[in-house]
C-alpha positions as CSV (number, residue, x, y, z in Angstrom):
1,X,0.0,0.0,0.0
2,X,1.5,3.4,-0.9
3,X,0.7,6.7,0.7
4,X,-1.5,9.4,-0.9
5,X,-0.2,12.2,-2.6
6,X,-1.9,14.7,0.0
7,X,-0.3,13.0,2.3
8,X,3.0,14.3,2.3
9,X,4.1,16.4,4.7
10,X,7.4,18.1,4.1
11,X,10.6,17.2,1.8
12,X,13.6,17.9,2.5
13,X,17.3,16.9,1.0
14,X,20.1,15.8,3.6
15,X,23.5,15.0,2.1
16,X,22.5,13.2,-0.8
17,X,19.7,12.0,0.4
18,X,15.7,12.8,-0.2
19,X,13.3,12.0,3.0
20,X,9.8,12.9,2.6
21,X,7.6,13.0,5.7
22,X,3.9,11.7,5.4
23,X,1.3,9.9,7.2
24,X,1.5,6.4,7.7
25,X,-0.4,4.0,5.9
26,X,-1.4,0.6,7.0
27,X,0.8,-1.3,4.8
28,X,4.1,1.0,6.8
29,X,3.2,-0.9,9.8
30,X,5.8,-3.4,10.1
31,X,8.7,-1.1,9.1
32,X,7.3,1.1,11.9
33,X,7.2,-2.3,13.9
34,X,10.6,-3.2,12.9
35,X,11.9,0.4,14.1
36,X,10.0,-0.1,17.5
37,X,11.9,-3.2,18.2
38,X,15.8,-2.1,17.0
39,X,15.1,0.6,19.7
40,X,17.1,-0.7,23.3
41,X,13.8,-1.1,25.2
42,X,11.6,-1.9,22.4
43,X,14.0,-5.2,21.8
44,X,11.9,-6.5,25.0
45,X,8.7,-4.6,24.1
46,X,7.8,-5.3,21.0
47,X,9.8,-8.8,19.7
48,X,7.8,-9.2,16.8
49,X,9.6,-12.7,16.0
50,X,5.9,-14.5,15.4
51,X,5.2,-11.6,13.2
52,X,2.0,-11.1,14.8
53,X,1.2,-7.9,13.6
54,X,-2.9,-7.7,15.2
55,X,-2.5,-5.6,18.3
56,X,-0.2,-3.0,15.7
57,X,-3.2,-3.0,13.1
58,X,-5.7,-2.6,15.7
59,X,-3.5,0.7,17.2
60,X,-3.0,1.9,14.3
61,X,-6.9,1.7,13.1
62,X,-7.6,3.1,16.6
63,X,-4.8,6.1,15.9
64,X,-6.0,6.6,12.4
65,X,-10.0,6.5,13.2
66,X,-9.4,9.5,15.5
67,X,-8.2,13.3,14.2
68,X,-6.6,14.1,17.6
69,X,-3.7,11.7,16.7
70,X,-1.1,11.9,13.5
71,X,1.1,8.9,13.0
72,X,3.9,10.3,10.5
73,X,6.7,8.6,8.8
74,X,10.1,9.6,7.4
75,X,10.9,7.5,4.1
76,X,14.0,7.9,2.5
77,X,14.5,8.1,-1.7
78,X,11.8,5.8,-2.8
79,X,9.5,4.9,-0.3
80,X,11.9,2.7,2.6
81,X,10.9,4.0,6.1
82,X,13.5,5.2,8.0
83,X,11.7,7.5,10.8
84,X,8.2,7.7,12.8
85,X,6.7,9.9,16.1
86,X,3.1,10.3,16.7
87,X,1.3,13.4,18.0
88,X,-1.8,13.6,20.0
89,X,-3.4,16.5,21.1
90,X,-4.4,17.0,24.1
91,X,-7.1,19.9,25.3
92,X,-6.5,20.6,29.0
93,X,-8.2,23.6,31.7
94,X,-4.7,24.1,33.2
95,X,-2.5,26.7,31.6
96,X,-5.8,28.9,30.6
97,X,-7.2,25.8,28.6
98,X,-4.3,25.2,26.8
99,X,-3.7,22.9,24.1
100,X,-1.1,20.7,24.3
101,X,0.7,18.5,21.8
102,X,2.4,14.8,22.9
103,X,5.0,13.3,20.8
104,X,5.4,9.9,21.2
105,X,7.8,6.7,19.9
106,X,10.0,9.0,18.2
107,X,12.4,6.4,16.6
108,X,15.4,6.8,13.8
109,X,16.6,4.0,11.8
110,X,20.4,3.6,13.1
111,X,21.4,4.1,9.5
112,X,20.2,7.4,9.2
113,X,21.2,8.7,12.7
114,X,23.5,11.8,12.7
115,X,22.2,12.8,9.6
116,X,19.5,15.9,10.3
117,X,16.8,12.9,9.9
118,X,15.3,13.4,13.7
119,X,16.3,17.4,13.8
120,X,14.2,17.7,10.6
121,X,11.3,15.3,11.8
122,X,11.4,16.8,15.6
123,X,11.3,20.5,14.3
124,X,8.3,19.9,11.9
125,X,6.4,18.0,14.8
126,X,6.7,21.7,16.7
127,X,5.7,23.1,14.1
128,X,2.4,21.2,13.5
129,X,2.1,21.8,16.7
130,X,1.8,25.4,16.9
131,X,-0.3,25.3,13.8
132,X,-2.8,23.5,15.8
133,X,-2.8,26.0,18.1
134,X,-0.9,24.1,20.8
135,X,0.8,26.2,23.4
136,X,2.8,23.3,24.5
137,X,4.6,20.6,23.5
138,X,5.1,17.6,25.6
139,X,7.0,13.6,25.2
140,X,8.4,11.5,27.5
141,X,11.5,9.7,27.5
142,X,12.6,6.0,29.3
143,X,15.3,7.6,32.0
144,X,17.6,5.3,30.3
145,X,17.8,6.6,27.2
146,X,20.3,9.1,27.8
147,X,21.8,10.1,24.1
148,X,17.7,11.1,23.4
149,X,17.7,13.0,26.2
150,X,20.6,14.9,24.9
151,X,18.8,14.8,21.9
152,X,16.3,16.4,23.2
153,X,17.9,19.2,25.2
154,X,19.7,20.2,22.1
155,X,16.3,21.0,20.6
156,X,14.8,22.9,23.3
157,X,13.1,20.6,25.4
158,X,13.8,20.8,29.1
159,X,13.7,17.3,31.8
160,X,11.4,19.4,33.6
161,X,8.8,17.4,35.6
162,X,9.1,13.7,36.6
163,X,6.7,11.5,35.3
164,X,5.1,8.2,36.8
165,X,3.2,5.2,34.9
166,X,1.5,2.2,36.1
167,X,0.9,-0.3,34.1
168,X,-2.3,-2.3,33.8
């Protein structure tokens, strides 16, 4: 399945290489898979080795049924994912009823690491943000994952609050 044309995002050239970011499309789901599970936590998380894809297709109907959420993906020359984050937004009384924007599984194919790839990806995600009138953008990050949180510093984001999850 390919992506529709109005589905593209932004283009951009790094080095000698073109990257296009668009939505996902159902048939991107187990590259996006793939990229979940290369990730040092998502090794555990998400070891697709029966290649039982359900509980993917059934998030990603859920995320694509629903115009708060935006899964996007990065594909590089022809149409070989290489990138993917997710936005949500979220309406909210604190802050005067601000908006807010999440980012979530933010993930970089090691080959194209150190490239521009996530710079480009994470400054168009703020971007879409602000467009959708969000007056702030949010993600969390494993405390283990050190070299994103650097990452993420370098791009303005500041380790500002703790956060706590429970899982069900």
């Amino acid at each position: 399945m390919t992506a529709r044309s109005d589905s593209i995002f932004a283009s951009t050239v790094l080095g000698t290489v073109a990257f296009r970011l668009r939505r996902a499309v159902a048939g991107d789901v187990p590259e996006i898979v793939q990229l979940l599970a290369a990730d040092q936590l998502g090794a555990t998380r998400d070891n697709v080795a029966d290649r039982d894809l359900t509980p993917y297709l059934r998030a990603f109907d859920a995320i694509t049924a629903d115009p708060a959420h935006l899964l996007v993906v990065a594909v590089a020359g022809g149409e070989q994912v290489v990138g993917t984050l997710q936005l949500s937004v979220l309406p909210g009384l604190a802050r005067r009823g601000a908006f807010r924007a999440q980012i979530e599984a933010v993930r970089v194919h090691e080959a194209h690491r150190a490239c521009g790839v996530g710079t480009w990806m994470l400054g168009w995600a703020v971007e879409w943000a602000r467009r959708q009138g969000c007056g702030l953008v949010q993600l969390t990050s494993d405390k283990r994952r050190t070299d994103a949180h650097r990452f993420y510093e370098r791009h303005g984001f500041v380790n500002s609050h703790d956060g706590f999850k429970r899982f069900l």
